[in-house]
N, C-alpha and C positions, 0 to 999 in steps of 0.2 A: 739305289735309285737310278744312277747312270746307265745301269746296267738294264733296265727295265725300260728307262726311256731311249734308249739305244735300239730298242727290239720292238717298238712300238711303230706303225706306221706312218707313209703322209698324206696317204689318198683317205678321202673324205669320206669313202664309203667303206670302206676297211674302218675306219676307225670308227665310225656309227655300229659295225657290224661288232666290234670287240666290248664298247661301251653296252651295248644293248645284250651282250652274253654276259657285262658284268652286273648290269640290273638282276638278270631272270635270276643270277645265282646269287645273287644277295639278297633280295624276294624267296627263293627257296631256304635260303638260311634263316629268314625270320620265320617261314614255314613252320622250320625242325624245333622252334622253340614256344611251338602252340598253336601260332595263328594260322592255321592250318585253310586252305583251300582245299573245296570240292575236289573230290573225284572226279572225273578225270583232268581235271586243269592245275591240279600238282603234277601230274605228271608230264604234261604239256610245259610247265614250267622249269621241273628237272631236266627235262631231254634235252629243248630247245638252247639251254645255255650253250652244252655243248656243241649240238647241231654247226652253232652258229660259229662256235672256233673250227668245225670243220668246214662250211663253206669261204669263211676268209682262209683257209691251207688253200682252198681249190683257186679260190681270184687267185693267189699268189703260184698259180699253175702244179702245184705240190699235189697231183692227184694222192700219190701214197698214204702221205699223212691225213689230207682229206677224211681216206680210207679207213682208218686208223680210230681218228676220232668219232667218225662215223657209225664206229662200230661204239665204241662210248655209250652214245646217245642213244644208240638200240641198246645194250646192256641197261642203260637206267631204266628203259621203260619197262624191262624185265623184272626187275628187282622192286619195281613201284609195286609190279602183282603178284598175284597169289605166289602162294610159294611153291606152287605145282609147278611152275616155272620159272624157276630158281636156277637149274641148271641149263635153262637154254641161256639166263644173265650172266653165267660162268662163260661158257661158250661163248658168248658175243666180245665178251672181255679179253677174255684169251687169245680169241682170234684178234684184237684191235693189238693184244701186246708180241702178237705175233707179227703184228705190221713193225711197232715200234723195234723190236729188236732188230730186223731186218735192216730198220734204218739207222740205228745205232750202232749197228754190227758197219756197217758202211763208213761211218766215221771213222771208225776205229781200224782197217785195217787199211783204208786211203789214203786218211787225214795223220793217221799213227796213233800211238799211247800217249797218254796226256802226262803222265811221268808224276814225278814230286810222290806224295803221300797216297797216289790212286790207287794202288795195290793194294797197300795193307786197309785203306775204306774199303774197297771192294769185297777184300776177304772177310772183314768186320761185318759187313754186311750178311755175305752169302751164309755167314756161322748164326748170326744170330736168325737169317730167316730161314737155314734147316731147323734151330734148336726152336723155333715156333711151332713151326710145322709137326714135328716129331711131339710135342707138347699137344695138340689141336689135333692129333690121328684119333684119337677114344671117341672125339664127339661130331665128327663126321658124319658117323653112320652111312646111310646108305650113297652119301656122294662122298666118297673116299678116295676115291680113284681120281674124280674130277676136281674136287678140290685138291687132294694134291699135285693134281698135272701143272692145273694151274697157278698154284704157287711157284711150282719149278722154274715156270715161263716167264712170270713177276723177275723172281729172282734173275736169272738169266742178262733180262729189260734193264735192271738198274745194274748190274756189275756192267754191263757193255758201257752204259752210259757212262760210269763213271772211268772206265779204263780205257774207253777213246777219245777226241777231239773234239767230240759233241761241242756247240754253242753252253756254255757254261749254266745259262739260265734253265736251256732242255732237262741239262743234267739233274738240275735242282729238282724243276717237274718232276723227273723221276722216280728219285729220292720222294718226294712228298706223296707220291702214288704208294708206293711200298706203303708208308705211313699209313695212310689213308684204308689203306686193303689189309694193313694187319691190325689196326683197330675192330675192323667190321668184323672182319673173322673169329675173333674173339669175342665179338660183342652177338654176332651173327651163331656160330656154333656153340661155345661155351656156356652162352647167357650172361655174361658179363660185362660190363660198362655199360649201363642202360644211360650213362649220360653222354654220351660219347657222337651219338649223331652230328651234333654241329660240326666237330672234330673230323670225322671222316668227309663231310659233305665240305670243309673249307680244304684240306691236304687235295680232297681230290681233284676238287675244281681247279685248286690253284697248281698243282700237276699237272693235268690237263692242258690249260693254259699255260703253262708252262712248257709244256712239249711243242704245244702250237706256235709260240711264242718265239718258241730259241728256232725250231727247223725251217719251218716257215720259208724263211727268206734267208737262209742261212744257202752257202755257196763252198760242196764241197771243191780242194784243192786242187 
């Protein structure tokens, strides 16, 4: 809790701006569990939470992250549609964790190695998300290539975060992103976990958020 309200703003508009991203995504989670809104104002409702974590990056002068998140909120609105356009919601994502490593990778080679138990999480991580991956290659099909680019990139996202200096709460975000993207994928390419939506759509938001959250106003060394 300290920890959260430590990362939380004091400007009035900042903090309309995080409150009202936690509405639309608590609204989309009651969404995922029936009470379903019109086409197109779920998806209006999905994007916008984000959106709105990356216009409070940009008050906070953080065009990058802005950036980042930005891309987010266009991957949801990919993934809202058809599935013709599935791998442009890859792409948008990839590019958004393209941003994040970037700036994770800046912590980490600044700020230095966050030391203690980061290594062997890191590598715990990086094993089980090859042995996903390599598990998930048969049911790819034709985005093979691009699903696994983009896993590689995930992966990459969360060992930076956790093996540099990141704000501790980024780091979490992270981690919760992983989560959130190796549910889908499994539930997304395999057909499996058909209960799983709320699951992905709270890890991610609260990733998200989390990313937004720790960098933000975070001041590297």
């Amino acid at each position: 809790m300290t920890l959260l309200t430590s990362a939380l703003p004091q400007d009035r508009t900042d903090r309309i701006l995080l409150i009202a991203s936690a509405i639309l995504a608590l609204v989309y989670l009651v969404d995922t569990f029936g009470v379903s809104a019109p086409f197109p104002l779920n998806v209006v409702i999905k994007a916008t939470g984000v959106a709105l974590l990356a216009l409070y990056a940009v008050r906070q002068k953080h065009l990058v992250l802005g950036a980042g998140l930005a891309l987010g909120a266009l991957g949801d609105v990919f993934l809202a549609l058809d599935q013709s356009v599935l791998p442009l919601g890859i792409a948008a994502f990839g590019l958004g964790h393209l941003v994040y490593i970037w700036l994770f990778a800046q912590w980490r080679f600044k700020a230095g190695a966050r030391g203690g138990m980061s290594r062997i999480l890191a590598l715990l991580i990086a094993v089980l998300g090859l042995a996903m991956l390599n598990w998930l290659q048969p049911h790819f099909g034709e985005l093979r290539v691009a699903a696994s680019v983009y896993n590689g990139i995930i992966l990459v996202m969360a060992v930076l975060a956790i093996l540099g200096r990141a704000p501790t709460l980024a780091m979490i975000g992270a981690l919760l992103f992983v989560v959130s993207d190796s549910v889908l994928a499994v539930r997304l390419f395999a057909g499996e976990l058909d209960w799983a939506g709320p699951v992905v759509w709270i890890c991610y938001y609260l990733g998200q958020a989390g990313i937004a959250l720790g960098l933000a106003r975070a001041k590297l060394p």
